[in-house]
Every structure is written in C-alpha cells, then in structure tokens.
MINU-462403 format. One record per residue (C-alpha): residue number from 1; residue in three letters; x, y negated, z. Coordinates in pm, 1 decimal. Layout:
BEGIN
NUM Ala X Y Z
...
// end
This chain:
BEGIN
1 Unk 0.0 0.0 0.0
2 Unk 159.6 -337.2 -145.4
3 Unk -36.3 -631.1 -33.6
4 Unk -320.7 -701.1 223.6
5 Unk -503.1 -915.6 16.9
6 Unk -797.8 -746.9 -15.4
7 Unk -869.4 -765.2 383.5
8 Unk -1224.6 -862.1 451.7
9 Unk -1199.8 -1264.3 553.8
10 Unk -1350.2 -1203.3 868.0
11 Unk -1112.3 -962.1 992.9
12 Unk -794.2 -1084.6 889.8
13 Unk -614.2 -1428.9 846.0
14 Unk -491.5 -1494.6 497.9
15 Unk -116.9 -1598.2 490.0
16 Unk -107.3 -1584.8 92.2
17 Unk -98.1 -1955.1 92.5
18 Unk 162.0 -1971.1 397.7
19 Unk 463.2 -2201.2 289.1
20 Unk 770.6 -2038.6 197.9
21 Unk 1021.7 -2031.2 462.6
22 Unk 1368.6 -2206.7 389.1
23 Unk 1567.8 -1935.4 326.4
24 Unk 1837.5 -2038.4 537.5
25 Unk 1599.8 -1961.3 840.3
26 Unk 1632.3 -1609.6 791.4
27 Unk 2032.3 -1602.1 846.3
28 Unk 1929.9 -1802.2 1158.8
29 Unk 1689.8 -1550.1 1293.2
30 Unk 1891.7 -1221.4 1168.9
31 Unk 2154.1 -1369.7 1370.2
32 Unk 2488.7 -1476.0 1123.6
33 Unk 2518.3 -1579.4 755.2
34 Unk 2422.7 -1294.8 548.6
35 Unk 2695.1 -1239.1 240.3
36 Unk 2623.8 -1389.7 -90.0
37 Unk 2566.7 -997.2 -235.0
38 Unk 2327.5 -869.2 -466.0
39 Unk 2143.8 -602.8 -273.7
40 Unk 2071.2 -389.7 -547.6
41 Unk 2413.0 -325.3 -589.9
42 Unk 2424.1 -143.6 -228.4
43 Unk 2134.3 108.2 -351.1
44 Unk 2291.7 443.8 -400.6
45 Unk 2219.2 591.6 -756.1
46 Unk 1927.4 731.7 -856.9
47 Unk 2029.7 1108.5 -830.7
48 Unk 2088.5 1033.2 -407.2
49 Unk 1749.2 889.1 -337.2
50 Unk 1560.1 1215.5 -330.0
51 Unk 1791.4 1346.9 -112.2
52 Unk 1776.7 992.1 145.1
53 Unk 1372.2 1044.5 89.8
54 Unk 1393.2 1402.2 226.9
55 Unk 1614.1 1315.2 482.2
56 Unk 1425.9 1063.1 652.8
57 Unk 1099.8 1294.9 610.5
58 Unk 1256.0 1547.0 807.9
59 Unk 1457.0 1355.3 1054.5
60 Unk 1298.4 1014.8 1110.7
61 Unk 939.4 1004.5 972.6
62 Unk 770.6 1280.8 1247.7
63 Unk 884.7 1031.1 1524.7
64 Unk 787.8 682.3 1294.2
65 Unk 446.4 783.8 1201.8
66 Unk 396.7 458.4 965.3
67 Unk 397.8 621.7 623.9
68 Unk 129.4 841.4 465.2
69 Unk 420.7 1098.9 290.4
70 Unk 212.3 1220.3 -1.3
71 Unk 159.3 891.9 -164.8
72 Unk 536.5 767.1 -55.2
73 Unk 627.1 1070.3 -241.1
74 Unk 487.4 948.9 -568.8
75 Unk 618.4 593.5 -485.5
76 Unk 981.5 708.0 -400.5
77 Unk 937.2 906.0 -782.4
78 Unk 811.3 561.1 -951.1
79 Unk 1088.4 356.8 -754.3
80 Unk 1371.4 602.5 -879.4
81 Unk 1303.7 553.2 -1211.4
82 Unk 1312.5 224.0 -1181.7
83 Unk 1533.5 79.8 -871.6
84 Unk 1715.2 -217.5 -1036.0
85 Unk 1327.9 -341.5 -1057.6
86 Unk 1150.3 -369.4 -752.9
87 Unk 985.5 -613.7 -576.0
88 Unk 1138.7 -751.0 -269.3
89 Unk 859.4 -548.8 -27.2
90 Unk 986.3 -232.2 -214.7
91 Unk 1337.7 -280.5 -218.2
92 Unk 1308.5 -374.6 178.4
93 Unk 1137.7 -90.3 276.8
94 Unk 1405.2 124.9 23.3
95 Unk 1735.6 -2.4 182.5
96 Unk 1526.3 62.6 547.7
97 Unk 1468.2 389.0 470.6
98 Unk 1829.4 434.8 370.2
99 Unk 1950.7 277.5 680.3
100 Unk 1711.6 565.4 879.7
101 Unk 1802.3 822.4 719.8
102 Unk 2165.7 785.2 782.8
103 Unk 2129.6 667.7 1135.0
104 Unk 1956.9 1039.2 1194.0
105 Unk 2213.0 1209.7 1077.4
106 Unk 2578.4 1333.6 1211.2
107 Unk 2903.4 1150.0 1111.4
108 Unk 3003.7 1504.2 955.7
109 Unk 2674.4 1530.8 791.1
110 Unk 2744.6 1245.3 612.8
111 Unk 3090.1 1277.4 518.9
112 Unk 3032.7 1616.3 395.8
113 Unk 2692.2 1513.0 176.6
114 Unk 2750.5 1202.5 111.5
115 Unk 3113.9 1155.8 141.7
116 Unk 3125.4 821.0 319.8
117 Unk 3170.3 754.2 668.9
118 Unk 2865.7 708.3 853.2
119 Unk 2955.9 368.4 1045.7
120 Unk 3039.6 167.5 719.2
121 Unk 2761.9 338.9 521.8
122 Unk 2514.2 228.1 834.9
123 Unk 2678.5 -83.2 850.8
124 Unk 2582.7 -102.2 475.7
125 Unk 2250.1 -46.0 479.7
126 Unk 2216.7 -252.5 744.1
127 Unk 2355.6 -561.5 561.6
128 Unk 2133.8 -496.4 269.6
129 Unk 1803.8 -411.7 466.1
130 Unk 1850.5 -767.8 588.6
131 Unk 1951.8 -930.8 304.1
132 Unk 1593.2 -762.6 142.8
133 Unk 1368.0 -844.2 416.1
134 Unk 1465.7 -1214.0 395.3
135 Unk 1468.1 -1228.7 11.6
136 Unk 1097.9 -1057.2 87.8
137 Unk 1044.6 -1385.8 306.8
138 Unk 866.3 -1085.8 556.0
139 Unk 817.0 -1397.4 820.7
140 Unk 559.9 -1551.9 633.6
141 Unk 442.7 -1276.7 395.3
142 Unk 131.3 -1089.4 416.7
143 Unk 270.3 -811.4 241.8
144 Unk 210.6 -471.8 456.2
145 Unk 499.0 -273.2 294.8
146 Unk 729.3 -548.6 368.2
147 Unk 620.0 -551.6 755.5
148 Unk 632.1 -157.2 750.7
149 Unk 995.7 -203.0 664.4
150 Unk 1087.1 -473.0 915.3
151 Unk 939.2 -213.3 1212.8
152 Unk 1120.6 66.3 1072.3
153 Unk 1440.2 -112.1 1022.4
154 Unk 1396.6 -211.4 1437.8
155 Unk 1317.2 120.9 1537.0
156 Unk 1624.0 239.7 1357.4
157 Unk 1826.3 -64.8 1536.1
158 Unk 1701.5 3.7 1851.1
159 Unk 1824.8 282.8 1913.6
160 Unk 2192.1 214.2 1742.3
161 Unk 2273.2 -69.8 1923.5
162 Unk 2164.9 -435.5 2029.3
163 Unk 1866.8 -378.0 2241.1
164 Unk 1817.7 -722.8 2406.6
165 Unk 1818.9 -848.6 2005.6
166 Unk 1587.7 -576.3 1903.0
167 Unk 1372.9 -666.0 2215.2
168 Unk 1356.7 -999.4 2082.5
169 Unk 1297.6 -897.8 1688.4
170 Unk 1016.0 -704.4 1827.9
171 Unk 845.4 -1006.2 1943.9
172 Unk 854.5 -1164.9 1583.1
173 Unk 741.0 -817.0 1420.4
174 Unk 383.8 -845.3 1687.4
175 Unk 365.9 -1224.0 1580.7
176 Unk 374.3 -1135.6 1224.2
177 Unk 117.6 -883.4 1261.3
178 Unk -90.3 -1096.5 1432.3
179 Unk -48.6 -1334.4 1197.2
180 Unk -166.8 -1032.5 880.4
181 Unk -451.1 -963.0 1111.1
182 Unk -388.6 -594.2 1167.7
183 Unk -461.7 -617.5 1556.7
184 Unk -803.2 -658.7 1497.3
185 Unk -861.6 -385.4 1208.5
186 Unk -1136.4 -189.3 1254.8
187 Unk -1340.7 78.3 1067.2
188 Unk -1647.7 -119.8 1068.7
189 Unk -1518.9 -361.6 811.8
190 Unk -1537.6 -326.8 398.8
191 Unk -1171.7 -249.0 425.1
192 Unk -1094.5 109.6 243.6
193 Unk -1021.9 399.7 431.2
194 Unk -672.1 412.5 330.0
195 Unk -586.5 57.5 409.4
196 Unk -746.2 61.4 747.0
197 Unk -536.4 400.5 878.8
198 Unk -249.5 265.9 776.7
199 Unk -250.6 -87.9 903.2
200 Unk -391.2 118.4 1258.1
201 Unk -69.3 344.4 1235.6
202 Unk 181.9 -21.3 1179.8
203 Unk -4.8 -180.8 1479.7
204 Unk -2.5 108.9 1685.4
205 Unk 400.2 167.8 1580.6
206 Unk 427.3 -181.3 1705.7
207 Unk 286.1 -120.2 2025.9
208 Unk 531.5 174.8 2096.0
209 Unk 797.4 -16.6 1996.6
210 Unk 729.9 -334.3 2200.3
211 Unk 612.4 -48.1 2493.5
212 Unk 981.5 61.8 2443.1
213 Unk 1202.4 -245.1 2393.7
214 Unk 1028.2 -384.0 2698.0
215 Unk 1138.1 -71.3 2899.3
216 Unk 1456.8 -121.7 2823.6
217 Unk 1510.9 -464.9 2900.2
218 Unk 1312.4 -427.9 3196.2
219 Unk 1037.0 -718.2 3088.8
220 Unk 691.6 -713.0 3093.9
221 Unk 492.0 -602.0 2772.9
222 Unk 411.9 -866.0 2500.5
223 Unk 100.5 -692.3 2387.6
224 Unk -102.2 -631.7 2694.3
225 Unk -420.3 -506.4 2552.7
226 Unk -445.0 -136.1 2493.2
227 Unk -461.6 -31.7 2123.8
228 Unk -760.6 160.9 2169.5
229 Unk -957.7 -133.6 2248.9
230 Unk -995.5 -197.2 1905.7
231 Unk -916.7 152.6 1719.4
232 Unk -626.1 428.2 1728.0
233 Unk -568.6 595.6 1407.0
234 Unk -716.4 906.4 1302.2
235 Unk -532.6 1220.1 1429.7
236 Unk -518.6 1382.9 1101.3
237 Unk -262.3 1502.6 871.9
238 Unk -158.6 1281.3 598.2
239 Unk -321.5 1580.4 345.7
240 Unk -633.0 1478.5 511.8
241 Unk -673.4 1127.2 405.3
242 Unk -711.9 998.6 34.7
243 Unk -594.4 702.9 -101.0
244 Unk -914.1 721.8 -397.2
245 Unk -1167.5 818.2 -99.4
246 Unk -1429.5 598.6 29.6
247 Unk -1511.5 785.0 338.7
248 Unk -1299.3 861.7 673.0
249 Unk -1168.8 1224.0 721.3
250 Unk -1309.6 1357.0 1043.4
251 Unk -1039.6 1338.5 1335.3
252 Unk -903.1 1706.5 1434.6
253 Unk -854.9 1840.3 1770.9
254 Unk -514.3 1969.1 1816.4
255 Unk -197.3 1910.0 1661.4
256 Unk -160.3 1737.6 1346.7
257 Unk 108.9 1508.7 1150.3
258 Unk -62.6 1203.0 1374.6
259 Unk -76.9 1403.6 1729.7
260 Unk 288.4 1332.8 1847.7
261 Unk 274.1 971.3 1824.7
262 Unk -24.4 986.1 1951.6
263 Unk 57.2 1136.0 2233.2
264 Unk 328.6 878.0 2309.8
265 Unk 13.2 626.9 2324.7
266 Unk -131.5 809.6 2594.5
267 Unk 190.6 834.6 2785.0
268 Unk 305.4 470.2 2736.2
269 Unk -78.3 360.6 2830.0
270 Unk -53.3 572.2 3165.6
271 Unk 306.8 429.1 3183.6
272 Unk 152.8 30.0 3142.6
273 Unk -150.4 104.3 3399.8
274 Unk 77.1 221.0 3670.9
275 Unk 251.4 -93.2 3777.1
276 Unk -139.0 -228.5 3809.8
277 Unk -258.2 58.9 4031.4
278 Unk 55.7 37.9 4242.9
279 Unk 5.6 -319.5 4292.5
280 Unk -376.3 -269.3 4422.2
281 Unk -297.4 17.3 4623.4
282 Unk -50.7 -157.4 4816.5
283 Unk -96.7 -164.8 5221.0
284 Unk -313.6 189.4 5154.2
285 Unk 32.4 354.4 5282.8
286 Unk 265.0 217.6 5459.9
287 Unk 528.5 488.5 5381.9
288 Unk 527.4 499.2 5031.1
289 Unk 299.5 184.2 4906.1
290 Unk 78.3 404.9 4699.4
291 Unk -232.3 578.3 4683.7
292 Unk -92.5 939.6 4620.6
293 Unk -476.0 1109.8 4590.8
294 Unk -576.9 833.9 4336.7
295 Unk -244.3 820.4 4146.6
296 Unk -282.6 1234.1 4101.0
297 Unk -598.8 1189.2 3990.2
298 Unk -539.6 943.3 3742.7
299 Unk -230.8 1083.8 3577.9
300 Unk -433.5 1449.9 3605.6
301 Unk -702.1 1334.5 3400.7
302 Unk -440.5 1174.8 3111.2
303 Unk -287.0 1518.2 3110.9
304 Unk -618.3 1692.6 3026.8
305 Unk -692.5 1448.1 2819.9
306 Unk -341.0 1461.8 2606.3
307 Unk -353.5 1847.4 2652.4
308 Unk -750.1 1947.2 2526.4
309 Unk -717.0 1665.3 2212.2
310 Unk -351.7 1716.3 2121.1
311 Unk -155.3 2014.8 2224.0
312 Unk -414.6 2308.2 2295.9
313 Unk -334.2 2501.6 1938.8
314 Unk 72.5 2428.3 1926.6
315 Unk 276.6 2717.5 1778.1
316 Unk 576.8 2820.3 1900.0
317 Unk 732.8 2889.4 1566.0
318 Unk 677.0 2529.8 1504.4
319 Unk 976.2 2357.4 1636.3
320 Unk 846.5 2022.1 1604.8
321 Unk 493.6 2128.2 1777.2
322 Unk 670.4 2330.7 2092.2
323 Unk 902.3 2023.3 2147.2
324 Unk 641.1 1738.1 2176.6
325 Unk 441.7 2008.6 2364.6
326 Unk 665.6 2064.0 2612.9
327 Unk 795.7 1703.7 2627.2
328 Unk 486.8 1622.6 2722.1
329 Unk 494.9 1856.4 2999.5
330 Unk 863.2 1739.1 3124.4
331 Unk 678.4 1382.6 3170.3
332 Unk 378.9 1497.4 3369.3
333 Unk 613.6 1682.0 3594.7
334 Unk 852.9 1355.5 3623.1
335 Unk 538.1 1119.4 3734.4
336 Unk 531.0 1170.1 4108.1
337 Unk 904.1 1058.7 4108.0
338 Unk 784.2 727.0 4002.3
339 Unk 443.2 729.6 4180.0
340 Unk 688.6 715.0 4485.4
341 Unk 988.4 576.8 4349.6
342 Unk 927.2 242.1 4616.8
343 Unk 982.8 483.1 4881.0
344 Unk 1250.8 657.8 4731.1
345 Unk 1423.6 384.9 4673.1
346 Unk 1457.1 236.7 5081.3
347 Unk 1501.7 366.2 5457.8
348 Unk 1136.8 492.8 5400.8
349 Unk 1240.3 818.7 5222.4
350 Unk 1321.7 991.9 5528.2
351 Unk 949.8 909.3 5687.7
352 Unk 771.4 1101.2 5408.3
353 Unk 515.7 1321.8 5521.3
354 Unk 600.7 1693.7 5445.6
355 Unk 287.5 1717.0 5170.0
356 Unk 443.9 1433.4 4971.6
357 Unk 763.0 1619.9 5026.9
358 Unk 624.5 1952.2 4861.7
359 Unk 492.3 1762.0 4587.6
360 Unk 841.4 1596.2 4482.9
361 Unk 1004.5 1931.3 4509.7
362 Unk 812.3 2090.0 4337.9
363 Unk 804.7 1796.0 4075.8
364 Unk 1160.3 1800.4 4022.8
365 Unk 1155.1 2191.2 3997.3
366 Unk 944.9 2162.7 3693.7
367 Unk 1179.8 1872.4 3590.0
368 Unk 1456.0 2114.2 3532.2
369 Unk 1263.3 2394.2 3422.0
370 Unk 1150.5 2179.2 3175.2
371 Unk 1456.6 2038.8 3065.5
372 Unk 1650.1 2349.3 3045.3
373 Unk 1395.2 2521.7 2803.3
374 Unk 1417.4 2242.9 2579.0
375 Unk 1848.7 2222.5 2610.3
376 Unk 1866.4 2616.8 2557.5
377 Unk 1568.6 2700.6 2291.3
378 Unk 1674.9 2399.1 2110.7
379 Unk 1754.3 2559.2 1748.1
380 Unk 1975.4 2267.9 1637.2
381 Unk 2329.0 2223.0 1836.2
382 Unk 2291.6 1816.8 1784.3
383 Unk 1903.0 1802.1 1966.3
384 Unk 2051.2 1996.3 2220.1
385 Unk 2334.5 1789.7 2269.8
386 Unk 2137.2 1496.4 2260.7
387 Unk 1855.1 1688.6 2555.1
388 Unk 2160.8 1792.7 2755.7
389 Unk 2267.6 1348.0 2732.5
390 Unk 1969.4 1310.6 3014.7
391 Unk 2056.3 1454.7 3326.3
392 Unk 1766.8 1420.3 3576.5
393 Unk 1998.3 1309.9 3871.4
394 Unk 1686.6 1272.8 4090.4
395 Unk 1572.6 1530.1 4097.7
396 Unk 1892.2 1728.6 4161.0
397 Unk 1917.7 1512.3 4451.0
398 Unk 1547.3 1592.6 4566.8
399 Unk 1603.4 1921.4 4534.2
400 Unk 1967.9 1950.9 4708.4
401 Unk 1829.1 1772.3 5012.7
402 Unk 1518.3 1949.4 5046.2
403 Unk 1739.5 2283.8 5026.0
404 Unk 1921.0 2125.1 5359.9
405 Unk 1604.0 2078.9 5528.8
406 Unk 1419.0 2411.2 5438.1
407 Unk 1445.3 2778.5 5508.5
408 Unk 1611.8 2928.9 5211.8
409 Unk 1374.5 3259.1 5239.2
410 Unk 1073.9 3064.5 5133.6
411 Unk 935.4 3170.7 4769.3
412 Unk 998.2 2752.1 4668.9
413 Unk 1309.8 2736.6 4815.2
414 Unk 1432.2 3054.2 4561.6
415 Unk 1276.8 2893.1 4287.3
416 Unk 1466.0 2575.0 4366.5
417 Unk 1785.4 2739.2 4406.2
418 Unk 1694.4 2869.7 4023.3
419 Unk 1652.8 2552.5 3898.3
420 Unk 1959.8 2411.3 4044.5
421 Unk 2138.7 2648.7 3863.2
422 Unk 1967.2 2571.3 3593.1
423 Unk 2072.9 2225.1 3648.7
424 Unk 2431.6 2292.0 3648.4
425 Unk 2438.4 2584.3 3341.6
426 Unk 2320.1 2296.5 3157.5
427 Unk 2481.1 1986.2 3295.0
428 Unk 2807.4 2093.8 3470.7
429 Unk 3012.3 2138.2 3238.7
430 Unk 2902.5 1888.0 3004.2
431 Unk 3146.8 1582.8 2910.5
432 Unk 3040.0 1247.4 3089.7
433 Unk 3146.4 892.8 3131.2
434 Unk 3276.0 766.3 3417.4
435 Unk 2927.0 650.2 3576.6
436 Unk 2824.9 1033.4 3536.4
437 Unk 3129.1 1129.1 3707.6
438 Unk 3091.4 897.7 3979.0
439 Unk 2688.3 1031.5 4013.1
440 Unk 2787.7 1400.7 4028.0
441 Unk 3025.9 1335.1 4350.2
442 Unk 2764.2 1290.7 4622.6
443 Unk 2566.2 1604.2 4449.7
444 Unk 2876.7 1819.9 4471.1
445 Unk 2912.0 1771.6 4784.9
446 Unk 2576.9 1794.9 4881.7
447 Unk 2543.5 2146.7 4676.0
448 Unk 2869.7 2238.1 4904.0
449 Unk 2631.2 2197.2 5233.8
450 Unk 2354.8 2350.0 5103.1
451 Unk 2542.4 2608.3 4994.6
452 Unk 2728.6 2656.3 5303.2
453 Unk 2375.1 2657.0 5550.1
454 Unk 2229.9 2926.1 5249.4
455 Unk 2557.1 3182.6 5321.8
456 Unk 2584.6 3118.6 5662.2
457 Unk 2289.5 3069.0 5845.3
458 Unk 1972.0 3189.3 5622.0
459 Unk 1765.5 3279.7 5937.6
460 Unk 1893.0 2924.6 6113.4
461 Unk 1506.6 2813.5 5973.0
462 Unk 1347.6 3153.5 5981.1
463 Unk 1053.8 3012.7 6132.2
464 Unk 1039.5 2670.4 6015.4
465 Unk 693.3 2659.6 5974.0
466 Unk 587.8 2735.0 6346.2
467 Unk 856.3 2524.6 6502.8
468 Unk 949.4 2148.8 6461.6
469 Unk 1112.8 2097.0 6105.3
470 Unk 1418.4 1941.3 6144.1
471 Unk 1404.9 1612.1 6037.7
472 Unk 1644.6 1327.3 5827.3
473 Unk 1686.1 1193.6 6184.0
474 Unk 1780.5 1484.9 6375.6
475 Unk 2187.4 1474.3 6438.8
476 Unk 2256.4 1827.2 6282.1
477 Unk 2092.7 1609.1 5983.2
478 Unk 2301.7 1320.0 5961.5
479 Unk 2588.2 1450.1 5759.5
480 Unk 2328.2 1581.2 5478.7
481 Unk 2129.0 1220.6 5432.3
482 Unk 2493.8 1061.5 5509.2
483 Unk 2620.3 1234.5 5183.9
484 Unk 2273.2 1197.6 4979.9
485 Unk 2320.4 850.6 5038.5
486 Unk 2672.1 778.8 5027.5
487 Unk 2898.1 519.7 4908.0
488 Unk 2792.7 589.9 4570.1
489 Unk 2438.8 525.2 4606.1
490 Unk 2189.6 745.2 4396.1
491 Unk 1952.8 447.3 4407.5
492 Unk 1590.9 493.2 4224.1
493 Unk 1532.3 246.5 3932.5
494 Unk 1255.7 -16.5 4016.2
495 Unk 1247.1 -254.4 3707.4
496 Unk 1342.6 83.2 3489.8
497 Unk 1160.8 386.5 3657.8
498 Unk 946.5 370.2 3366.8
499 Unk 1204.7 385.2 3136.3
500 Unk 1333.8 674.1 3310.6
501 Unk 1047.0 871.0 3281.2
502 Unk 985.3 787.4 2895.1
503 Unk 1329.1 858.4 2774.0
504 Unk 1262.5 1188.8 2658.5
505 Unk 972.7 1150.8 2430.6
506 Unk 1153.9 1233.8 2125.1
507 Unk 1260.5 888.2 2027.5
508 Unk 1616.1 867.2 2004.2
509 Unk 1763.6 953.4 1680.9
510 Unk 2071.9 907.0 1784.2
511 Unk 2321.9 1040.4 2042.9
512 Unk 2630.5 943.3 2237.8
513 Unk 2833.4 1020.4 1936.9
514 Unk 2617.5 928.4 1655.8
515 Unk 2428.4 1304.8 1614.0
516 Unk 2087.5 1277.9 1490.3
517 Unk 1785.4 1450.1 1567.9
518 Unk 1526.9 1583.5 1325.6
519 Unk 1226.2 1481.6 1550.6
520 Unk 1047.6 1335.8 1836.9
521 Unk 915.5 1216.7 2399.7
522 Unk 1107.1 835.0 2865.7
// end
C-alpha cells in the first residue's frame, strides 16, 4: 500500500498539501550531515534482493508484524526488475529492509553469503536508509509505505545501538502517525479492508515500539491510551486477508502469523496497567505496598486471556509457535518478582510473610525452568546464545536464600535445588562482562552456604513446619542475608523492573556479538 489518500476525511487528516520540509531539516533531525551519495548506488544488484527479501521474512518479519508478505512478495518481484526506478517510499522501505536483514544475521553469515563484513555493510545500509527516508520527506508525507519504513528502520536501530536516540525517533514516528490519522482507524469507516489491517498493524508496531524504547530509558509512555480502544488488528494469517476483498476475514482463535505480536500487546498492556494498580494499592500492605490477591488476579485473568485466544493449538514442531508459547509462559512466571519488586528492593524483604515467600520461590523456579527449556531445545546455536545473554539473577538469589532458610527434604526445596542447577548448566560457564562477574560473587558464595547446611545438616530443619522458622533476623541467619546482600548489592530495578520482565519476548535480533535470531518475547 503506497499512499493514504484514499482515507475517509472524517477519519484521517490529509497531509497531501503539507509544505515540503527544507531538506536540510532532515540532516538536523537524523543527527549529522548525510553524504552527498546517490542512494541507489548502495542497492545491491538485482540477483541479491531475493535473497535480502527471504532473509528478513525469516529472521525479522515474524517479530515486525507490519507487512502483509504475499503482496510484498509481488512488490519485491516488480521492484527487482526495476530498482534504479523507484519512488522515494519504495526505495526507503528497500534500503530498510536491507539494513534488517543484515542486522539479523551473524558477522560469519554475512561474510560467507555475502562476502562483506557485517559492520560496514550495516553501517551502509544505514547511511542509505537515511539518506531515502529524507529524500521521501517521511516527516511531512502521508505516504504509509514510507512511515512503515521509518518504524522498521527504528526497530532495527534499537536494538543495534543508540537507544536514548531511538527513544527519541520514536516520538517523531507516533507524531507522524498521528499526523496520517492511523490512531483513529477503525473498521467502521469506507476504508478497504486491506488498508485498514495494515494501518492497525503500523499503529499497533508503534505502540510496541514506544512500549519498548520507553522501557529502556526508563520514561513514561508517550502513547497512553491502549490500542484496543480503538481496534487491534485481526489475528489472522496474511493468506487470510485480500488485497481485492471488500469484506474482513473472520479473526481465528489460536496461533496465526498475527498471534505473536499480539501477544506482546497483551503483555506490554498488563506491563503499562501495573505501575497504576501499584500506585492505588498503596498503604493496603505495609510490607510490600501491593495488593498481592488483586495483582494475582489481574495478571491471572491476562494469562487466560493470552492463553484461550492465542496459544491453545501451538505445535511443538513449530519452532516459532513453541518459542512465543513458552515465552509467554517465562513472563507470567517472572510477574510476582515485580508485583513485589518495592519490597525486594529495601530492609522490608526480610518481613515477608512466608505465603508471599512460597509464591516468589516458586516464581523463580518456573523462571529457570523456563529459561533453560528455551536455552537447551533452542535448534539454532545463535538463539541460544542470545537466551543464555539473560541470566535471571533474581531469581537465583530468591532461590539460594530461600534454600538457607528451608528444610532441604521438602518436595519444593528438591525442585529448587533442580533448577539451580539448571541455572548454572546454563549460565556458569558462560562468558560475561565484568558486571556479570561482579553479580555471580555474592551467588557463589551464597550457593557455598547453602550447599554446606544441604551436606551437613539436612535434618537441622526436619521439622520446620511445626517449630518457629528461622528467620532473616535470627543470628545463625546473619551470615546468609549478610552475603545476599553484600557489598555488591543485587539491588531490584525500580524505574526498569518492567524492562526486566519484557526482555525476553523475542525482540532482540541481535546479540552481544552481533548473532541474529530468526524470531520473536522483557
């Protein structure tokens, strides 16, 4: 889809007649003076694009869901035939796709099939994705494709480098869709089918991305309604919907091409609505600040929800389908950290009462269950490299210090004493920076106590459950909380406990060392 012109009046404002922007303004707002080059001369030739195309299908489109493939796939044809010939909205979107495609994949990858290196050919693309959304003029254009490249070129940037600069780009991308009118599509309009899914899918990408650029700067949200206050696309597979057809598919329960981004909608709206309910529940407990029973209930019912319209019928011999599937399950598990991250966080952890206890242990359990299917199924050596980059430190820590405190003969503390081994098939022998280094220290030496009261005295708590549990203030405790909390603090996050939990929703394409992943959950 080229051009929004045909949007119904009523729904959309009309910037056809906007006034071209100086094109000087766009080196201004990309950040430096863009080289007097010719972009057409970065394209690669015409035998390479299929293979670009294909690439960023496989690798970048699943988690990007802005594109309805079968009629890009008759586009990308027309465009090959003729790429010293397109209009500036094509040739925007072309050099974005490039610059995808090649951020998703491994520096080896791309030497080998490509035989370039992948930081100048990024670097490349780059250049000439910016050079061909200004000569596009895609702040004042109405053009959809021309926006659709813009979000995908910040999506792509995001998670490469610059995030404070992406966080701000992201702002201009909501402006400029507010501006086309897409926030307010609906189906009730004399906008066609086609037109109306797609401009729901951009808005919709925009709210993720502003959902996620937010997180990690740690700022509040610049779109603060809800998408589905006005519509959430279809979740249908792009065979489902018709350019030529004048009617709506029906929506599918289950899994389709549209389910995994939808899901992340669900999760980032239970992810905006928490900060809300924490702040009205405040002075309900003194311990932790929260409402637990209303909390549990809340995110209970957005699992159900995400679970009976999304992920019911996922296959297992559907890579793409297990992952978001049990993604989605690694975030459920991960919410009662950050329903009681406030307490977690100050002197108050030690006063928690021993149900909230049992819930965080068992939380973080799950945690690393969770993470340690996806790091060992994972059928691709770079997504498990890329899994194995998030190591849930919490809830090692939960689970170390609750192993001080418990009888080891109890069926949850076995199952805990699983999981941290688990934790450390995966995670302890894995490369990390110096901050990772400096995180494992307190851990070690907690595992060392925990490990020493398991050998040595297993019937020490033999009957923990009729007598008085010892307690973070008893003196036999002391040295366990003293090395939980030691000089190198595992401190909760409070501006980014969010972020923490919606790291692992398949967004990153990218890893520590420039490996790509295929697909899509923190």
């Amino acid at each position: 889809m080229e051009s929004t012109s045909d949007y119904n009046s009523t729904n959309l404002v009309d910037l056809q007649g906007t006034t071209t922007t100086n094109p000087d303004h766009y080196a201004f707002i990309i950040g430096y003076n863009l080289p007097d080059i010719n972009p057409r001369s970065l394209h690669p030739s015409p035998s390479q694009i299929p293979f670009y195309w294909q690439t960023f299908v496989e690798n970048v489109e699943p988690l990007i869901k802005i594109f309805h493939i079968p009629s890009m796939n008759k586009l990308i044809r027309e465009m090959q035939r003729s790429i010293r010939f397109l209009s500036p909205s094509k040739e925007a979107f072309m050099f974005a796709m490039y610059f995808a495609a090649v951020t998703s994949m491994t520096p080896n990858e791309v030497q080998e099939l490509l035989d370039q290196d992948k930081e100048t050919l990024a670097a490349q693309y780059r250049l000439a994705t910016e050079k061909a959304l200004a000569k596009a003029e895609f702040m004042s254009s109405s053009d959809l494709m021309t926006l659709q490249a813009f979000v995908l070129f910040l999506f792509c940037l995001r998670e490469r480098e610059q995030s404070r600069f992406t966080w701000t780009m992201t702002a201009l991308a909501v402006r400029i869709a507010q501006g086309i009118g897409i926030h307010r599509v609906r189906r009730d309009t004399e906008l066609p089918p086609y037109d109306t899914e797609m401009s729901l899918r951009l808005w919709l990408s925009i709210w993720l991305l502003d959902l996620r650029t937010g997180l990690d700067q740690g700022m509040d949200w610049l779109i603060l309604e809800d998408v589905s206050d006005v519509a959430l696309p279809l979740n249908i597979n792009d065979s489902d919907l018709d350019p030529a057809s004048a009617e709506y598919p029906l929506s599918r329960t289950g899994m389709t091409d549209m389910a995994p981004t939808l899901v992340k909608y669900e999760i980032g709206s239970l992810l905006k609505k928490l900060p809300r309910l924490e702040s009205e529940s405040k002075g309900k407990q003194p311990s932790s600040g929260l409402d637990w029973d209303d909390m549990e209930r809340i995110a209970a019912t957005y699992k159900k929800n995400v679970e009976e319209k999304y992920l019911h019928n996922c296959v297992d011999d559907d890579y793409f389908q297990w992952l978001t599937a049990l993604n989605t399950r690694l975030f459920f598990a991960k919410v009662p950290l950050l329903f009681h991250h406030p307490a977690l966080s100050s002197d108050a952890r030690s006063t928690l009462s021993p149900a909230v206890r049992d819930r965080l242990l068992t939380a973080s359990i799950e945690t690393l269950e969770c993470s340690y299917a996806v790091v060992t199924i994972s059928t691709s050596l770079r997504w498990s490299r890329l899994f194995r980059t998030y190591i849930h430190w919490h809830a090692i820590s939960i689970i170390l210090e609750e192993l001080c405190l418990r009888s080891n003969a109890t069926e949850i503390a076995q199952r805990a004493w699983k999981a941290i081994e688990l934790a450390l098939g995966c995670w302890g022998s894995f490369p990390s920076s110096q901050q990772a280094d400096e995180l494992w220290k307190p851990l070690i030496k907690l595992m060392r106590t925990a490990k020493k009261r398991r050998e040595a005295n297993q019937s020490l708590y033999a009957q923990e459950r009729t007598e008085t549990e010892p307690s973070p203030s008893d003196p036999s405790m002391t040295e366990i909380w003293a090395l939980a909390n030691s000089e190198t603090q595992l401190s909760w996050p409070t501006d980014y406990s969010a972020r923490y939990l919606y790291e692992d929703l398949n967004e990153v394409l990218v890893d520590d060392t420039g490996a790509g992943l295929s697909e899509a959950i923190d």
